[in-house]
N, C-alpha and C positions, 0 to 999 in steps of 0.2 A: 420427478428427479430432485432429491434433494441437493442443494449451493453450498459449496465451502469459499469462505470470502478470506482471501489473503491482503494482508494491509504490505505494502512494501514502501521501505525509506530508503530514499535514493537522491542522488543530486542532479542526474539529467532526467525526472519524470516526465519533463516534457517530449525527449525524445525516447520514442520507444523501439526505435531500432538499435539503444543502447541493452538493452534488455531486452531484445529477440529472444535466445536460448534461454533463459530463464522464464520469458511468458511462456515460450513453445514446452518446456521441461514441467511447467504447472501445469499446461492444457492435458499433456497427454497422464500425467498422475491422476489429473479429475476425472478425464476420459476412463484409465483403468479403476477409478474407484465410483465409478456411473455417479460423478458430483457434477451438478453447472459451478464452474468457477467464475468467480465475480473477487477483479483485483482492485485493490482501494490503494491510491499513489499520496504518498504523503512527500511533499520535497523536503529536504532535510535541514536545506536554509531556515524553513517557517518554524523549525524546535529549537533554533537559536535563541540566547540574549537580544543580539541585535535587533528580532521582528518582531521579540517581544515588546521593545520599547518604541520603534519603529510604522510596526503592523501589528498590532493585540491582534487584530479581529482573528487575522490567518495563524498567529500561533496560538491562540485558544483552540480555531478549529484543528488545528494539525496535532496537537498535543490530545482532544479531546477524542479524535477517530483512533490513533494510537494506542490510548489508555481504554477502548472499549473493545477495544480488540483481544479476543479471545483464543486459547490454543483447548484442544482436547489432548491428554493423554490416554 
């Protein structure tokens, strides 16, 4: 079975009962397109100025999974 990997920015990534319907509304799209989805949570604080100056380490990674992130059309 081929994986489609969704990147999502968001500001409560930690909770994910804030994005229930939207994980559940991805499961069942992957399910109808027989894809394993696999979701990549980027928190939207770490593409700030602030963590850049703050946190490099986390806003190079959260800028870097972001900018590899791919769409097909």
């Amino acid at each position: 079975m081929d994986k489609v990997v969704i990147t999502i920015v968001g500001k409560y990534t930690s909770l994910t009962d804030s994005y229930m319907s939207l994980i559940k509304s991805l499961e069942h799209a992957a399910l109808f397109c027989n894809r394993k989805l696999e979701i990549q949570w980027i928190n939207a604080v770490h593409l700030e100025e602030f963590t850049e100056k703050n946190h490099p380490v986390d806003f190079h990674s959260a800028w870097s999974i972001l900018c590899s992130s791919s769409y097909v059309t």
